[in-house]
N, C-alpha and C positions, 0 to 999 in steps of 0.2 A: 504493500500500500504506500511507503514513504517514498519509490519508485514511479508510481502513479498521481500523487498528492503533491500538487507546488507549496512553497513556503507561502504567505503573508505578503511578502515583496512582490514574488512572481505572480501570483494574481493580480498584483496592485499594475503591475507592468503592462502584464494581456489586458487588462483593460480599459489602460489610457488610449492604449494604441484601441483596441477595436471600438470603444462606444461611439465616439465621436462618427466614427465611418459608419457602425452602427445606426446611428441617427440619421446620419443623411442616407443612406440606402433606404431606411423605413417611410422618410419622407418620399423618397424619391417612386416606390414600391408603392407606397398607401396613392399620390397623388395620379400614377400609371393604371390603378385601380378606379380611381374616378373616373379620371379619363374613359377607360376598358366601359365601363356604367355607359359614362357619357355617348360615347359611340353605339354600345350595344341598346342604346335606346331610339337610334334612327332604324335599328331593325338590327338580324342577326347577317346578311347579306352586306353590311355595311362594315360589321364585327369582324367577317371572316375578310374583307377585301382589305381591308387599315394591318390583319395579320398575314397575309400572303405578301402585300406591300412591305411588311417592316420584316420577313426572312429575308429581304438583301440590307436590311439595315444591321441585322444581327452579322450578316457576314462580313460589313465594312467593321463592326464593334470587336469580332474575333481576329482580324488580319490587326487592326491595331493593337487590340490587347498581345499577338503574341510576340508583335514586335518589342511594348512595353513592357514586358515581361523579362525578354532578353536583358532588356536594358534595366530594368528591377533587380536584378540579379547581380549586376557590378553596381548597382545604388546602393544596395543593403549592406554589402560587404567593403566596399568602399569607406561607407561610413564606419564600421567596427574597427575597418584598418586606419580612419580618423584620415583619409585623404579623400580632405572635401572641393579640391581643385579637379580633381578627377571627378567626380561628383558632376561637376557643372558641364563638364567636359560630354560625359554621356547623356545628358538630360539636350545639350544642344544637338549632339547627333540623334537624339528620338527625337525632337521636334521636329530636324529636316524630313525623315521617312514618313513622319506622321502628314505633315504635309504633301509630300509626291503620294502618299496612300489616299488623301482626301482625294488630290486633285484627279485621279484614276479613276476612282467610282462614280466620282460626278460625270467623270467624261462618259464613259458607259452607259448611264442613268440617261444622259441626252444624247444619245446616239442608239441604244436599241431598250428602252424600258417594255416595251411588248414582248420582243424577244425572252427576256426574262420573267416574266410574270406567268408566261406562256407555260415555263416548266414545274410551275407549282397548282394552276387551273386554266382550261380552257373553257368555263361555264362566260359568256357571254357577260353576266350583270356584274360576276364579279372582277371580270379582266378591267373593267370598264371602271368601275370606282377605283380598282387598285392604285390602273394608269392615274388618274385624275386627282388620287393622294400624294402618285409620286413627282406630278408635275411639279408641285409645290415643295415638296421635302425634301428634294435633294439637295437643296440651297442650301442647308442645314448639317450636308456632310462637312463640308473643310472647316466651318464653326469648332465645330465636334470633334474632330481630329487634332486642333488644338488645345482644344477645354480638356480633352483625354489625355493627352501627354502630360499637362500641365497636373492634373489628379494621379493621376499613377504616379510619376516621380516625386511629388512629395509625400504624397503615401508612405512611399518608401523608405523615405527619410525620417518620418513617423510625425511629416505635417498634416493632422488632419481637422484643426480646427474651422482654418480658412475653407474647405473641402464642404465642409457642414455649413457653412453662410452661402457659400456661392450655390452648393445644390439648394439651400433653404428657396433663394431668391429665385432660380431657375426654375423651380417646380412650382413655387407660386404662379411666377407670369406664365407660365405655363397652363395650369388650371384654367386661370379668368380667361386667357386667350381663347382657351376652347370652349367657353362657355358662351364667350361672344358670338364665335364666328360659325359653333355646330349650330344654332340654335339660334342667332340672329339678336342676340339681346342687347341692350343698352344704344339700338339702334345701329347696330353693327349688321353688317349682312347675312341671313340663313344661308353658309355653305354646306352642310353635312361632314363629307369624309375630307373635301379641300379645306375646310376650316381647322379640323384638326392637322392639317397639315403646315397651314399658316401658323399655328398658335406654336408648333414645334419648331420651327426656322427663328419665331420672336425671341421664344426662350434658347434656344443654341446661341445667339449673336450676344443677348444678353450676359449669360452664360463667359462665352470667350472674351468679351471685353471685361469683364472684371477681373479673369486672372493676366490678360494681358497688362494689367493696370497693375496688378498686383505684383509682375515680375518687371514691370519698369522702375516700383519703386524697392523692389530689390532689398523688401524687408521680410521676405519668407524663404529663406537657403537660395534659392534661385534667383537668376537675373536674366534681363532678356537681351541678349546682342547678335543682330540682326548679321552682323558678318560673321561671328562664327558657327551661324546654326549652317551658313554656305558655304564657310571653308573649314570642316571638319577635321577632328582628327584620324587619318588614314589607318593607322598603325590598329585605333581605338575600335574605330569600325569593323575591320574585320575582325577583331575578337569578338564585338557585342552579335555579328552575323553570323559566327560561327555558334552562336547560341541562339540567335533569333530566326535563323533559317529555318530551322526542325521546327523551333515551337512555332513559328507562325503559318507554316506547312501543316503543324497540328493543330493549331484553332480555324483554323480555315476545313480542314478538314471535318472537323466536328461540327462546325457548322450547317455545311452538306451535308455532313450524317444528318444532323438534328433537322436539315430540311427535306432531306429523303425519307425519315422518318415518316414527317408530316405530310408528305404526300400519297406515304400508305394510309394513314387515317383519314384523308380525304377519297382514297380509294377506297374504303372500308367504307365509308358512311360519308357523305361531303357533307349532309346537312346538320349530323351532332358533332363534326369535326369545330364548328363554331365551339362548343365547351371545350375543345383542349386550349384554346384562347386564355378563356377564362381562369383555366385550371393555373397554367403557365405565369397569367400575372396574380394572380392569389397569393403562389407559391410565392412571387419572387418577396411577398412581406416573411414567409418563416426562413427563407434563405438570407436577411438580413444579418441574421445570427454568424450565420456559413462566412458572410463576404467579411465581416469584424474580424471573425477567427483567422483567417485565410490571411489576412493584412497582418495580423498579430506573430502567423506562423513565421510567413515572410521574413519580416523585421527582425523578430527575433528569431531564428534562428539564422539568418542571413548575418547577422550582427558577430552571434558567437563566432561564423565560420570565419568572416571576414579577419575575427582578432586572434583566430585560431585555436580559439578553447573549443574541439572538436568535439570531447567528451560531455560537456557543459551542452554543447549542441544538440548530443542525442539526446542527453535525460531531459532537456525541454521540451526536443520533439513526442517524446510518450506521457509527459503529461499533458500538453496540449492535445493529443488525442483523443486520451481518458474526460478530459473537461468537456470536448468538442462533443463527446457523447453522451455524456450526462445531459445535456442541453439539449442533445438530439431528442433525447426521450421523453422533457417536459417537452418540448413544442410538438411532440407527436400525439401526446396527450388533447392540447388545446385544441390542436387541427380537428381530430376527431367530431369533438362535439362543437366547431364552430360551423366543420362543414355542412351540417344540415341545414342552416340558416341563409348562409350569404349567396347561394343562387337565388333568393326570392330579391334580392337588389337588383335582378338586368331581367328589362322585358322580354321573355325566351317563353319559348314554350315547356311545358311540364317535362315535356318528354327527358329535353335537354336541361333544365334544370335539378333533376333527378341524376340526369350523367352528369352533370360537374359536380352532385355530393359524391357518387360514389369515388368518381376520378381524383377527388382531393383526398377521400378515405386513404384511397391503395397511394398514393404520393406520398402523404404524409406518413404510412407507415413504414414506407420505405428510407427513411428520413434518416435512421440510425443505423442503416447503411452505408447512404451517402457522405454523411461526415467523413465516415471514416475514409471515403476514396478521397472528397476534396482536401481533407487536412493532407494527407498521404502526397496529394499530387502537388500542393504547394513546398511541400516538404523536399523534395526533389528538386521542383523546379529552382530551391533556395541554394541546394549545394551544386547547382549546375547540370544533373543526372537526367539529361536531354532525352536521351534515347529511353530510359524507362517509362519519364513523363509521356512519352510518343507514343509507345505500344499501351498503356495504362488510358491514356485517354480517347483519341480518335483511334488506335489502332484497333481498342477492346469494342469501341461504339460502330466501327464498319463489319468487324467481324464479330458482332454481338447483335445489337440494336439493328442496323439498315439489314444486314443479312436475312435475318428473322422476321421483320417487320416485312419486307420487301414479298419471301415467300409466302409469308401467310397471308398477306391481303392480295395475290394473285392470284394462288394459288389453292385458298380455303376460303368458305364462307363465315367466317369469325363474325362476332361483332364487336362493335370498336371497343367496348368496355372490356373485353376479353385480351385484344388483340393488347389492349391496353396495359394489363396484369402484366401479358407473359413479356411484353416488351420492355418497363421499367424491370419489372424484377429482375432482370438480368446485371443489374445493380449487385444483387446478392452474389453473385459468382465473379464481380468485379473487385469485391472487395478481399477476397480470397486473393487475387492476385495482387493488389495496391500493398497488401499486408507481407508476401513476397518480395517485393522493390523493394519494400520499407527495410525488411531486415537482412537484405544483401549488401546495405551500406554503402553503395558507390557513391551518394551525398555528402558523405562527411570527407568532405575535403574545403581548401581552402583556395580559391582561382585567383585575388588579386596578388600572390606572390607571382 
Protein backbone atom coordinates (compact mmCIF):
# COMPACT_ATOMS: atom_id res chain seq x y z
CA UNK A 1 0.00 0.00 0.00
CA UNK A 2 2.92 2.73 0.87
CA UNK A 3 3.94 1.63 -2.96
CA UNK A 4 0.51 2.72 -4.10
CA UNK A 5 -0.36 5.71 -1.53
CA UNK A 6 1.47 9.37 -2.26
CA UNK A 7 2.60 11.29 0.67
CA UNK A 8 0.74 14.79 1.63
CA UNK A 9 3.10 16.78 -0.77
CA UNK A 10 2.49 14.51 -3.79
CA UNK A 11 -1.08 14.94 -3.76
CA UNK A 12 -0.62 18.60 -2.86
CA UNK A 13 1.52 18.54 -6.23
CA UNK A 14 -1.12 16.29 -8.64
CA UNK A 15 -3.36 18.63 -7.85
CA UNK A 16 -2.11 22.16 -8.54
CA UNK A 17 -1.19 20.90 -11.73
CA UNK A 18 -4.52 19.13 -12.64
CA UNK A 19 -7.57 21.23 -11.07
CA UNK A 20 -6.92 24.25 -12.77
CA UNK A 21 -6.86 22.22 -16.37
CA UNK A 22 -9.51 20.42 -14.59
CA UNK A 23 -11.79 23.59 -14.52
CA UNK A 24 -11.29 24.75 -17.65
CA UNK A 25 -11.99 21.20 -19.49
CA UNK A 26 -15.24 21.02 -17.37
CA UNK A 27 -16.11 24.59 -18.54
CA UNK A 28 -15.17 23.80 -21.71
CA UNK A 29 -17.07 20.10 -21.78
CA UNK A 30 -20.36 21.59 -19.73
CA UNK A 31 -20.47 24.66 -22.40
CA UNK A 32 -19.93 21.85 -25.61
CA UNK A 33 -22.82 20.23 -23.99
CA UNK A 34 -25.13 23.33 -24.24
CA UNK A 35 -24.00 23.88 -27.36
CA UNK A 36 -24.77 19.76 -28.38
CA UNK A 37 -28.62 20.90 -26.51
CA UNK A 38 -28.59 23.87 -28.59
CA UNK A 39 -28.01 22.23 -31.89
CA UNK A 40 -29.84 19.05 -31.14
CA UNK A 41 -32.93 21.35 -30.66
CA UNK A 42 -33.03 22.59 -34.52
CA UNK A 43 -33.72 18.71 -34.97
CA UNK A 44 -31.52 15.45 -34.75
CA UNK A 45 -30.50 15.93 -38.67
CA UNK A 46 -28.94 19.15 -37.72
CA UNK A 47 -27.15 17.13 -34.56
CA UNK A 48 -25.67 14.45 -36.68
CA UNK A 49 -24.42 17.14 -39.60
CA UNK A 50 -22.44 19.88 -36.96
CA UNK A 51 -20.93 15.98 -35.89
CA UNK A 52 -19.91 14.56 -39.35
CA UNK A 53 -18.69 18.30 -39.95
CA UNK A 54 -16.54 18.58 -36.77
CA UNK A 55 -14.76 14.56 -37.48
CA UNK A 56 -12.36 16.63 -39.67
CA UNK A 57 -12.14 19.04 -36.80
CA UNK A 58 -11.19 16.32 -34.40
CA UNK A 59 -8.42 15.24 -37.15
CA UNK A 60 -6.94 18.91 -37.44
CA UNK A 61 -7.03 18.67 -33.07
CA UNK A 62 -5.12 15.19 -33.28
CA UNK A 63 -2.34 16.20 -36.08
CA UNK A 64 -1.73 19.18 -33.76
CA UNK A 65 -1.82 17.43 -30.51
CA UNK A 66 0.63 14.86 -31.67
CA UNK A 67 2.92 17.32 -32.87
CA UNK A 68 2.56 19.17 -29.32
CA UNK A 69 3.13 16.31 -27.71
CA UNK A 70 6.45 15.73 -29.27
CA UNK A 71 7.37 19.00 -28.37
CA UNK A 72 5.68 18.22 -24.40
CA UNK A 73 8.04 15.84 -24.09
CA UNK A 74 11.41 18.04 -24.31
CA UNK A 75 9.15 20.99 -22.35
CA UNK A 76 8.78 18.71 -19.35
CA UNK A 77 12.08 17.59 -19.05
CA UNK A 78 13.73 20.47 -20.12
CA UNK A 79 12.25 22.02 -17.33
CA UNK A 80 13.46 19.32 -14.60
CA UNK A 81 16.84 19.65 -16.39
CA UNK A 82 16.07 23.77 -15.29
CA UNK A 83 17.03 24.65 -19.03
CA UNK A 84 14.57 27.17 -19.62
CA UNK A 85 16.32 28.77 -22.94
CA UNK A 86 15.68 25.45 -24.50
CA UNK A 87 12.39 25.77 -23.38
CA UNK A 88 11.52 28.69 -25.45
CA UNK A 89 13.45 27.23 -28.14
CA UNK A 90 10.88 24.32 -28.61
CA UNK A 91 7.62 26.13 -27.94
CA UNK A 92 8.93 28.57 -31.18
CA UNK A 93 9.56 25.50 -33.32
CA UNK A 94 5.77 24.16 -32.33
CA UNK A 95 4.35 27.34 -33.05
CA UNK A 96 5.91 27.30 -36.79
CA UNK A 97 4.31 23.50 -37.46
CA UNK A 98 1.28 24.57 -35.79
CA UNK A 99 0.91 27.09 -38.08
CA UNK A 100 1.82 25.39 -41.69
CA UNK A 101 -0.72 22.58 -39.81
CA UNK A 102 -3.52 25.35 -39.68
CA UNK A 103 -2.77 26.63 -42.92
CA UNK A 104 -3.10 22.98 -44.70
CA UNK A 105 -6.52 22.19 -43.58
CA UNK A 106 -7.91 25.31 -44.23
CA UNK A 107 -6.57 24.94 -47.72
CA UNK A 108 -8.23 21.59 -48.06
CA UNK A 109 -11.47 22.71 -46.32
CA UNK A 110 -11.62 25.27 -49.42
CA UNK A 111 -10.67 23.22 -52.20
CA UNK A 112 -12.62 19.96 -51.63
CA UNK A 113 -15.03 20.02 -48.28
CA UNK A 114 -17.76 17.63 -50.26
CA UNK A 115 -15.19 15.40 -51.13
CA UNK A 116 -14.73 14.92 -47.47
CA UNK A 117 -18.00 14.82 -45.91
CA UNK A 118 -18.79 12.44 -48.62
CA UNK A 119 -16.64 9.77 -46.75
CA UNK A 120 -18.59 9.90 -43.59
CA UNK A 121 -22.50 10.24 -45.31
CA UNK A 122 -23.93 10.51 -48.51
CA UNK A 123 -27.63 11.02 -47.12
CA UNK A 124 -28.46 14.36 -49.08
CA UNK A 125 -29.88 16.65 -45.88
CA UNK A 126 -27.06 15.82 -44.11
CA UNK A 127 -24.12 16.50 -46.68
CA UNK A 128 -25.87 19.72 -47.16
CA UNK A 129 -25.82 21.23 -43.49
CA UNK A 130 -22.47 19.74 -42.85
CA UNK A 131 -21.18 21.66 -46.03
CA UNK A 132 -22.82 24.82 -44.92
CA UNK A 133 -21.27 24.52 -41.20
CA UNK A 134 -18.20 24.16 -42.72
CA UNK A 135 -18.21 27.16 -44.81
CA UNK A 136 -18.03 29.14 -41.86
CA UNK A 137 -15.65 27.00 -39.50
CA UNK A 138 -12.98 26.67 -41.13
CA UNK A 139 -11.91 30.39 -40.46
CA UNK A 140 -11.55 29.02 -37.02
CA UNK A 141 -8.79 26.49 -37.81
CA UNK A 142 -5.32 28.74 -37.84
CA UNK A 143 -7.02 30.73 -34.64
CA UNK A 144 -6.96 27.35 -33.06
CA UNK A 145 -3.65 26.08 -34.05
CA UNK A 146 -2.28 28.91 -32.34
CA UNK A 147 -4.50 29.18 -29.04
CA UNK A 148 -3.31 25.17 -29.17
CA UNK A 149 0.24 25.54 -29.17
CA UNK A 150 0.15 28.36 -26.88
CA UNK A 151 -2.08 25.79 -24.14
CA UNK A 152 -0.09 22.71 -24.53
CA UNK A 153 3.22 24.37 -23.83
CA UNK A 154 2.41 25.85 -20.98
CA UNK A 155 0.73 23.08 -19.78
CA UNK A 156 3.62 21.74 -19.74
CA UNK A 157 5.41 23.93 -17.94
CA UNK A 158 2.61 23.49 -15.20
CA UNK A 159 1.06 27.16 -16.55
CA UNK A 160 -2.39 26.52 -16.08
CA UNK A 161 -4.00 29.25 -14.44
CA UNK A 162 -3.96 31.64 -17.52
CA UNK A 163 -5.28 28.25 -19.45
CA UNK A 164 -8.50 28.57 -17.01
CA UNK A 165 -9.33 32.46 -17.87
CA UNK A 166 -8.76 32.30 -21.52
CA UNK A 167 -10.92 28.93 -21.86
CA UNK A 168 -13.30 30.64 -19.02
CA UNK A 169 -13.67 33.60 -21.69
CA UNK A 170 -13.80 31.53 -24.93
CA UNK A 171 -16.45 29.22 -23.92
CA UNK A 172 -18.60 32.10 -22.64
CA UNK A 173 -18.42 34.01 -26.00
CA UNK A 174 -18.85 31.05 -27.38
CA UNK A 175 -22.33 30.13 -25.74
CA UNK A 176 -24.19 33.79 -26.33
CA UNK A 177 -22.70 33.44 -29.90
CA UNK A 178 -24.74 30.51 -30.57
CA UNK A 179 -27.48 31.54 -28.82
CA UNK A 180 -27.78 34.59 -31.00
CA UNK A 181 -27.02 33.30 -34.20
CA UNK A 182 -28.92 29.31 -33.94
CA UNK A 183 -31.87 30.98 -32.80
CA UNK A 184 -31.87 34.46 -34.14
CA UNK A 185 -32.08 36.24 -30.62
CA UNK A 186 -31.25 39.75 -29.51
CA UNK A 187 -32.04 40.59 -33.06
CA UNK A 188 -29.25 38.69 -34.54
CA UNK A 189 -30.19 36.49 -37.57
CA UNK A 190 -31.96 32.69 -37.35
CA UNK A 191 -28.92 30.74 -38.91
CA UNK A 192 -29.20 27.09 -37.57
CA UNK A 193 -26.13 24.95 -38.03
CA UNK A 194 -24.04 28.31 -39.82
CA UNK A 195 -24.69 30.19 -36.62
CA UNK A 196 -23.05 27.61 -34.65
CA UNK A 197 -20.48 27.97 -36.85
CA UNK A 198 -20.15 31.70 -36.69
CA UNK A 199 -20.34 31.71 -32.83
CA UNK A 200 -17.04 29.08 -33.06
CA UNK A 201 -14.74 31.27 -35.55
CA UNK A 202 -15.89 34.49 -32.76
CA UNK A 203 -14.72 32.47 -29.91
CA UNK A 204 -11.34 30.91 -31.77
CA UNK A 205 -10.15 34.61 -32.69
CA UNK A 206 -11.01 35.63 -29.24
CA UNK A 207 -9.58 32.97 -27.82
CA UNK A 208 -5.87 33.45 -29.93
CA UNK A 209 -5.64 37.01 -29.29
CA UNK A 210 -5.52 36.87 -25.69
CA UNK A 211 -2.63 34.49 -25.58
CA UNK A 212 -1.02 36.26 -28.38
CA UNK A 213 -1.25 39.28 -26.00
CA UNK A 214 -0.25 37.20 -23.22
CA UNK A 215 3.04 36.10 -24.94
CA UNK A 216 3.89 39.73 -26.10
CA UNK A 217 3.90 40.63 -22.73
CA UNK A 218 6.02 37.93 -21.96
CA UNK A 219 4.83 37.41 -18.31
CA UNK A 220 4.00 33.73 -18.56
CA UNK A 221 7.59 31.54 -19.34
CA UNK A 222 6.95 32.25 -22.91
CA UNK A 223 7.42 35.14 -25.39
CA UNK A 224 6.44 35.76 -28.78
CA UNK A 225 9.35 36.47 -31.57
CA UNK A 226 8.17 36.48 -34.68
CA UNK A 227 11.73 35.74 -36.35
CA UNK A 228 12.55 32.85 -34.45
CA UNK A 229 9.25 30.92 -34.63
CA UNK A 230 10.83 31.35 -38.82
CA UNK A 231 14.35 30.68 -38.31
CA UNK A 232 14.28 27.74 -36.15
CA UNK A 233 16.51 25.66 -34.43
CA UNK A 234 17.60 22.84 -37.08
CA UNK A 235 19.67 20.61 -34.88
CA UNK A 236 16.22 21.02 -32.27
CA UNK A 237 13.88 20.16 -34.93
CA UNK A 238 14.97 17.11 -35.98
CA UNK A 239 15.11 15.70 -32.49
CA UNK A 240 11.44 17.05 -31.57
CA UNK A 241 10.42 15.14 -35.23
CA UNK A 242 12.15 12.40 -34.54
CA UNK A 243 9.45 12.04 -31.60
CA UNK A 244 6.69 13.93 -33.34
CA UNK A 245 6.69 11.99 -36.45
CA UNK A 246 5.32 8.52 -34.93
CA UNK A 247 3.19 10.29 -32.45
CA UNK A 248 1.46 12.46 -34.99
CA UNK A 249 1.37 9.49 -37.47
CA UNK A 250 -0.44 8.02 -34.30
CA UNK A 251 -3.03 10.78 -33.47
CA UNK A 252 -3.95 11.14 -36.96
CA UNK A 253 -4.28 7.62 -37.09
CA UNK A 254 -6.69 7.37 -34.33
CA UNK A 255 -8.49 9.77 -35.51
CA UNK A 256 -9.52 7.73 -38.68
CA UNK A 257 -9.95 4.97 -36.47
CA UNK A 258 -12.32 6.95 -34.28
CA UNK A 259 -13.90 8.01 -37.69
CA UNK A 260 -14.10 4.61 -39.38
CA UNK A 261 -15.48 3.65 -36.26
CA UNK A 262 -18.38 6.03 -36.70
CA UNK A 263 -19.10 5.35 -39.99
CA UNK A 264 -19.89 1.61 -38.86
CA UNK A 265 -22.54 3.02 -36.47
CA UNK A 266 -23.91 5.16 -39.11
CA UNK A 267 -23.90 1.80 -41.11
CA UNK A 268 -25.44 0.05 -38.38
CA UNK A 269 -28.34 2.57 -37.68
CA UNK A 270 -27.75 6.21 -39.39
CA UNK A 271 -30.72 7.47 -37.47
CA UNK A 272 -29.70 6.43 -33.48
CA UNK A 273 -26.08 7.20 -34.80
CA UNK A 274 -27.32 10.80 -33.75
CA UNK A 275 -26.97 9.52 -29.80
CA UNK A 276 -23.37 8.53 -30.13
CA UNK A 277 -23.12 12.60 -30.58
CA UNK A 278 -24.42 12.82 -27.48
CA UNK A 279 -22.97 10.05 -25.61
CA UNK A 280 -19.31 11.42 -26.96
CA UNK A 281 -19.96 15.12 -25.56
CA UNK A 282 -21.55 13.89 -22.14
CA UNK A 283 -18.49 11.90 -21.72
CA UNK A 284 -16.05 14.45 -22.60
CA UNK A 285 -17.55 16.33 -18.66
CA UNK A 286 -16.29 12.65 -16.80
CA UNK A 287 -13.00 12.66 -18.85
CA UNK A 288 -12.29 16.11 -17.33
CA UNK A 289 -10.87 14.11 -14.58
CA UNK A 290 -8.70 11.92 -17.37
CA UNK A 291 -7.34 15.33 -19.08
CA UNK A 292 -6.01 16.97 -15.03
CA UNK A 293 -4.53 13.48 -14.44
CA UNK A 294 -2.85 13.08 -17.85
CA UNK A 295 -1.30 16.81 -17.51
CA UNK A 296 -0.30 15.84 -13.94
CA UNK A 297 1.25 12.53 -15.27
CA UNK A 298 3.13 14.55 -17.88
CA UNK A 299 4.61 17.06 -15.65
CA UNK A 300 5.58 15.08 -13.28
CA UNK A 301 6.99 12.51 -14.40
CA UNK A 302 8.52 14.38 -17.31
CA UNK A 303 10.20 16.56 -14.52
CA UNK A 304 11.64 13.52 -12.56
CA UNK A 305 13.07 12.11 -15.93
CA UNK A 306 14.29 15.32 -17.04
CA UNK A 307 16.45 15.72 -13.46
CA UNK A 308 17.18 12.08 -13.80
CA UNK A 309 15.66 10.75 -10.56
CA UNK A 310 14.53 7.62 -12.66
CA UNK A 311 13.40 5.73 -9.61
CA UNK A 312 11.43 8.64 -8.06
CA UNK A 313 9.95 8.52 -11.68
CA UNK A 314 8.57 5.17 -11.43
CA UNK A 315 7.19 5.14 -7.88
CA UNK A 316 5.15 8.30 -9.13
CA UNK A 317 4.04 6.66 -12.10
CA UNK A 318 2.16 3.80 -9.85
CA UNK A 319 0.72 5.81 -7.76
CA UNK A 320 -0.61 8.04 -10.06
CA UNK A 321 -2.28 5.05 -11.50
CA UNK A 322 -3.63 3.76 -8.24
CA UNK A 323 -5.23 7.50 -7.73
CA UNK A 324 -6.24 7.79 -11.59
CA UNK A 325 -8.53 4.62 -10.58
CA UNK A 326 -9.90 5.28 -7.41
CA UNK A 327 -11.59 8.28 -9.32
CA UNK A 328 -12.26 6.02 -12.13
CA UNK A 329 -14.63 4.26 -9.87
CA UNK A 330 -16.53 7.26 -8.16
CA UNK A 331 -17.22 8.91 -11.49
CA UNK A 332 -18.40 5.44 -12.77
CA UNK A 333 -20.77 5.47 -9.93
CA UNK A 334 -22.23 9.10 -10.67
CA UNK A 335 -22.43 8.27 -14.53
CA UNK A 336 -24.76 5.54 -13.78
CA UNK A 337 -27.42 7.18 -12.14
CA UNK A 338 -27.14 10.46 -13.94
CA UNK A 339 -27.47 8.68 -17.16
CA UNK A 340 -31.00 8.05 -16.84
CA UNK A 341 -31.89 11.73 -16.78
CA UNK A 342 -29.98 13.86 -19.18
CA UNK A 343 -31.23 12.59 -22.43
CA UNK A 344 -34.66 14.18 -21.48
CA UNK A 345 -32.50 17.80 -22.14
CA UNK A 346 -32.39 17.20 -26.39
CA UNK A 347 -35.54 17.08 -28.37
CA UNK A 348 -34.90 13.38 -29.71
CA UNK A 349 -37.10 10.99 -29.94
CA UNK A 350 -37.68 8.17 -27.16
CA UNK A 351 -36.23 5.68 -29.01
CA UNK A 352 -32.89 7.55 -29.01
CA UNK A 353 -33.09 8.87 -25.94
CA UNK A 354 -33.32 5.57 -24.36
CA UNK A 355 -29.98 4.69 -26.56
CA UNK A 356 -27.82 7.60 -25.07
CA UNK A 357 -28.83 6.10 -21.40
CA UNK A 358 -27.93 2.89 -22.20
CA UNK A 359 -24.68 4.07 -24.26
CA UNK A 360 -23.56 6.20 -21.37
CA UNK A 361 -24.27 3.17 -18.90
CA UNK A 362 -21.80 0.65 -20.87
CA UNK A 363 -19.11 4.12 -21.26
CA UNK A 364 -19.15 4.95 -18.02
CA UNK A 365 -18.48 1.57 -16.91
CA UNK A 366 -15.81 1.17 -18.97
CA UNK A 367 -14.25 4.02 -17.36
CA UNK A 368 -11.97 2.07 -14.82
CA UNK A 369 -10.54 0.64 -17.71
CA UNK A 370 -9.77 3.44 -19.54
CA UNK A 371 -7.61 5.32 -16.96
CA UNK A 372 -5.60 2.82 -16.77
CA UNK A 373 -4.65 2.96 -20.75
CA UNK A 374 -4.71 6.87 -20.74
CA UNK A 375 -2.49 7.30 -17.46
CA UNK A 376 -0.25 4.29 -19.09
CA UNK A 377 -0.02 6.06 -22.60
CA UNK A 378 0.89 9.51 -21.02
CA UNK A 379 3.26 7.68 -19.03
CA UNK A 380 5.29 6.77 -22.12
CA UNK A 381 4.66 9.39 -24.15
CA UNK A 382 6.62 11.38 -20.88
CA UNK A 383 9.85 9.20 -21.07
CA UNK A 384 9.96 9.28 -24.98
CA UNK A 385 8.67 5.21 -25.60
CA UNK A 386 7.31 6.35 -29.01
CA UNK A 387 6.87 3.03 -30.57
CA UNK A 388 4.88 1.50 -27.55
CA UNK A 389 2.67 4.78 -27.24
CA UNK A 390 2.11 3.65 -31.40
CA UNK A 391 1.19 0.11 -31.07
CA UNK A 392 -0.98 0.97 -27.56
CA UNK A 393 -2.98 3.57 -29.12
CA UNK A 394 -3.85 3.61 -32.89
CA UNK A 395 -2.06 0.59 -33.45
CA UNK A 396 -4.54 -1.60 -30.79
CA UNK A 397 -7.65 0.95 -32.17
CA UNK A 398 -7.14 -0.24 -36.01
CA UNK A 399 -6.50 -3.75 -35.19
CA UNK A 400 -9.08 -3.77 -32.22
CA UNK A 401 -11.90 -1.04 -32.79
CA UNK A 402 -12.01 -0.29 -36.81
CA UNK A 403 -11.34 -4.00 -37.46
CA UNK A 404 -14.23 -5.25 -35.49
CA UNK A 405 -16.55 -2.57 -35.82
CA UNK A 406 -15.93 -2.53 -39.66
CA UNK A 407 -16.96 -6.42 -39.94
CA UNK A 408 -19.63 -6.57 -37.84
CA UNK A 409 -21.80 -3.69 -39.22
CA UNK A 410 -21.18 -5.32 -42.91
CA UNK A 411 -21.09 -8.11 -42.26
CA UNK A 412 -23.86 -8.90 -39.31
CA UNK A 413 -27.11 -7.54 -38.42
CA UNK A 414 -26.06 -6.05 -34.91
CA UNK A 415 -27.71 -3.38 -33.55
CA UNK A 416 -25.81 -0.22 -32.78
CA UNK A 417 -26.37 -0.72 -28.81
CA UNK A 418 -24.73 -4.09 -29.26
CA UNK A 419 -22.26 -3.28 -31.86
CA UNK A 420 -21.64 -0.66 -29.33
CA UNK A 421 -20.67 -3.08 -26.13
CA UNK A 422 -18.58 -5.25 -28.13
CA UNK A 423 -16.60 -2.23 -29.74
CA UNK A 424 -15.75 -0.05 -26.44
CA UNK A 425 -15.19 -3.07 -24.55
CA UNK A 426 -12.21 -3.97 -26.27
CA UNK A 427 -10.91 -1.23 -23.82
CA UNK A 428 -10.62 -4.23 -21.49
CA UNK A 429 -8.12 -6.33 -23.45
CA UNK A 430 -6.26 -2.93 -24.02
CA UNK A 431 -5.55 -2.43 -20.85
CA UNK A 432 -3.82 -5.81 -20.58
CA UNK A 433 -1.41 -4.65 -22.97
CA UNK A 434 -0.82 -0.75 -21.66
CA UNK A 435 -0.19 -2.63 -18.27
CA UNK A 436 2.75 -4.61 -20.46
CA UNK A 437 4.58 -1.34 -21.96
CA UNK A 438 4.19 -0.07 -18.48
CA UNK A 439 6.37 -2.76 -16.88
CA UNK A 440 8.94 -3.20 -19.79
CA UNK A 441 10.31 0.05 -18.67
CA UNK A 442 11.63 1.59 -21.92
CA UNK A 443 10.25 5.16 -20.32
CA UNK A 444 12.50 5.42 -17.71
CA UNK A 445 15.11 7.08 -19.37
CA UNK A 446 16.32 10.54 -19.58
CA UNK A 447 16.43 12.31 -23.43
CA UNK A 448 17.64 15.82 -22.61
CA UNK A 449 21.28 14.42 -21.91
Amino acid sequence: MKRLIGTKQFYKETTMIALPIMAQQFITAFVSLIDNIMIGSVGGIALTSVTVANKIYILYNSTLFGFCGAAGIYLSQYLGAKKEDKCQEVFDTCMSFCLLIGILFVSILFICPEFIVHFFTTTPEIVNESLAYIEYAKFSYLPYGISFCCMMSMRCVGITKLQLKVGSVAVLTNTFFNYCFIFGNFGFPELGVQGAAIATVIARCVEMIIYVIALIRAKHFFCLDVKKIVRFNKDLVQRIFHKAAPLTVNEIFFSLGQAAIYISYMRCDEYLAASISVVDTVVQILFIIFAGLSSAVSIMIGKRLGAGELKEAKDNAIKLLFFGWIVAIILCSINFVAAAYIPYAYNLDLVVQETITILLRVKGILLIFYVINVCVFFILRAGGDIVSTLLLDSGFLWAGGVFVSTMLSMFTGLPLVTLYMIVEGLDIIKMFAAIYFFQKGRWIKNITE
